[in-house]
matplotlib code that plots the C-alpha trace (Angstrom):
import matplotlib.pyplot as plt

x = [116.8, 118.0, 117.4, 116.8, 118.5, 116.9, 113.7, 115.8, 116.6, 113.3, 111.6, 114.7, 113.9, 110.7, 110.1, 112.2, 111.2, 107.5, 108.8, 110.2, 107.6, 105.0, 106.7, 107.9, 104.1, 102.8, 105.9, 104.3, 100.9, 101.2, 103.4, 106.8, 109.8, 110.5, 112.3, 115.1, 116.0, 114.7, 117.7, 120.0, 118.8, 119.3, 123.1, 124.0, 122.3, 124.3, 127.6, 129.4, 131.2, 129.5, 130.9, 128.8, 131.3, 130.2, 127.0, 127.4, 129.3, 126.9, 123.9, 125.5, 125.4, 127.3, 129.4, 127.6, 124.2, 124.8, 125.7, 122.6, 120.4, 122.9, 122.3, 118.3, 118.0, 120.3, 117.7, 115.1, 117.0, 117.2, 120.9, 123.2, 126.7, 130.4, 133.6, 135.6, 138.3, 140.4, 139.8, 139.3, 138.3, 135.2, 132.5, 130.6, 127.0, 124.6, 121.2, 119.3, 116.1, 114.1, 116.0, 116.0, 112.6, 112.0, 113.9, 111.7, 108.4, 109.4, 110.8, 107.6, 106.0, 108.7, 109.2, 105.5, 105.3, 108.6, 106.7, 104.3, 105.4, 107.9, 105.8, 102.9, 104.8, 108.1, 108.3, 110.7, 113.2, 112.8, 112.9, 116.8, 117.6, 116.7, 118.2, 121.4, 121.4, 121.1, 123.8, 126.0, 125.5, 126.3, 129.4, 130.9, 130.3, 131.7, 134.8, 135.0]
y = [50.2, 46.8, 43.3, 40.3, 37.6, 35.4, 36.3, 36.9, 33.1, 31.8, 33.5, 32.8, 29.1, 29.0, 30.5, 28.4, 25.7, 26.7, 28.0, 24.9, 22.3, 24.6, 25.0, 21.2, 19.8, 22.2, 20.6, 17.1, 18.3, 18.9, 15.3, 17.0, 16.3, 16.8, 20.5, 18.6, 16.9, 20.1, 21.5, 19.0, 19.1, 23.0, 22.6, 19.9, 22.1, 25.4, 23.2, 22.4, 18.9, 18.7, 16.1, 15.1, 17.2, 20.5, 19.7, 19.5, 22.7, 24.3, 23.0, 23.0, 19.4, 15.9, 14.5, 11.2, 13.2, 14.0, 11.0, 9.6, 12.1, 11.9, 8.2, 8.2, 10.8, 8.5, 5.3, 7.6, 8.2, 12.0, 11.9, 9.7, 9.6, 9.3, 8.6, 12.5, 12.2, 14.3, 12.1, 8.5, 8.3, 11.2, 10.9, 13.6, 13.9, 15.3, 15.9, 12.8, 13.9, 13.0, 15.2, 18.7, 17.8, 17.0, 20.1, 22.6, 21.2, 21.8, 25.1, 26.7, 25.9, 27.0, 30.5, 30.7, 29.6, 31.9, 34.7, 34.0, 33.8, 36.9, 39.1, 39.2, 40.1, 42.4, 45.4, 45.5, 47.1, 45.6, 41.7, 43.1, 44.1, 40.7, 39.2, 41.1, 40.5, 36.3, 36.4, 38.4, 36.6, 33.0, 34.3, 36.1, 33.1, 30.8, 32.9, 33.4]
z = [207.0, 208.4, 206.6, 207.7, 206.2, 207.7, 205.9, 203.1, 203.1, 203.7, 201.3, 198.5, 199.2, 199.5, 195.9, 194.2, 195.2, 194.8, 191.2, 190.7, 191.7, 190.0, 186.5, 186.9, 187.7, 184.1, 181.7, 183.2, 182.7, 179.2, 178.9, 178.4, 179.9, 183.7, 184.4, 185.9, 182.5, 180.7, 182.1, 181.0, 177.8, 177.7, 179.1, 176.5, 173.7, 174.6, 175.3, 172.5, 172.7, 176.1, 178.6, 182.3, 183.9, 181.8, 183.0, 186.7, 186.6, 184.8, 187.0, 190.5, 191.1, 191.5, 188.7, 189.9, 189.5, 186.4, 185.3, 186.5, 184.6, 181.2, 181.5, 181.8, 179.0, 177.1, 178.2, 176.7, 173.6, 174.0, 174.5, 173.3, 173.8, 171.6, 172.6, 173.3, 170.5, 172.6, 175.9, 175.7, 179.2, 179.1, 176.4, 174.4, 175.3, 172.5, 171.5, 169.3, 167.2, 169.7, 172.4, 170.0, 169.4, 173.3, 174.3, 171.7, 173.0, 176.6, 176.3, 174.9, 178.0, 180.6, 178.7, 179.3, 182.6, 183.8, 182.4, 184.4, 187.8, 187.1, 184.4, 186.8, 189.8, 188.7, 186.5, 184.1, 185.9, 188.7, 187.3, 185.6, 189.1, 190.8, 187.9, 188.1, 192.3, 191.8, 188.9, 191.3, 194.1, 192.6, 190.9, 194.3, 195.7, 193.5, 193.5, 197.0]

ax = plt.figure().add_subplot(projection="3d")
ax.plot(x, y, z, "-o")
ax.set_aspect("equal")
plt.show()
């Protein structure tokens, strides 16, 4: 049996970005933060002495982009940021009050809503395989 990647692609794309506006627009429904600064919020929380650069590694963007997104979250006093004892030229981004608190609220409602567009669709074994097919795919090809 023959694949089309093609389709492959399209429909790859299409869902996340579907899964992405949909989860994004019920975080703003229910006034928590927007899933793109959910996840910097989740990077800086899992990163210990976290710098901008751990963040666009870990998110697949622009050291410029996030910059940009460390700096609003800071403007919001959900970050803040020290000076890197160990580089005087990088900084150390972590969570204030507000941000933990921020990142809790949030995360509540994105577990539910990603068990919702995957629980109602995938078995069990069949959501690890998907899983285990993205994870490989992103690290082949960031080896490759």
């Amino acid at each position: 049996m023959s694949v089309d990647l093609r389709q492959v692609f399209d429909d790859l794309v299409r869902f996340e970005t579907d899964l992405w506006n949909g989860v994004d627009a019920r975080l703003r429904q229910a006034g928590a933060v927007p899933l793109g600064s959910l996840n910097v919020l989740q990077v800086v929380a899992r990163t210990p002495g976290c710098r901008v650069n751990d963040i666009a590694d870990a998110l697949s963007i622009t050291i410029g982009g996030a910059s940009q997104a460390v700096d609003r979250l800071v403007t919001r006093e959900l970050l803040a940021r020290r000076p890197n004892p160990a580089d005087r030229r990088s900084s150390i981004v972590e969570l204030t009050g507000s941000g933990s608190a921020a990142l809790e609220a949030a995360e509540e409602i994105f577990d539910a809503e990603l068990a919702e567009w995957f629980g109602g669709a995938l078995t069990g074994s069949a959501l690890r395989g998907f899983a285990r097919s993205l994870s490989t795919l992103r690290t082949w090809r960031k080896h490759a």
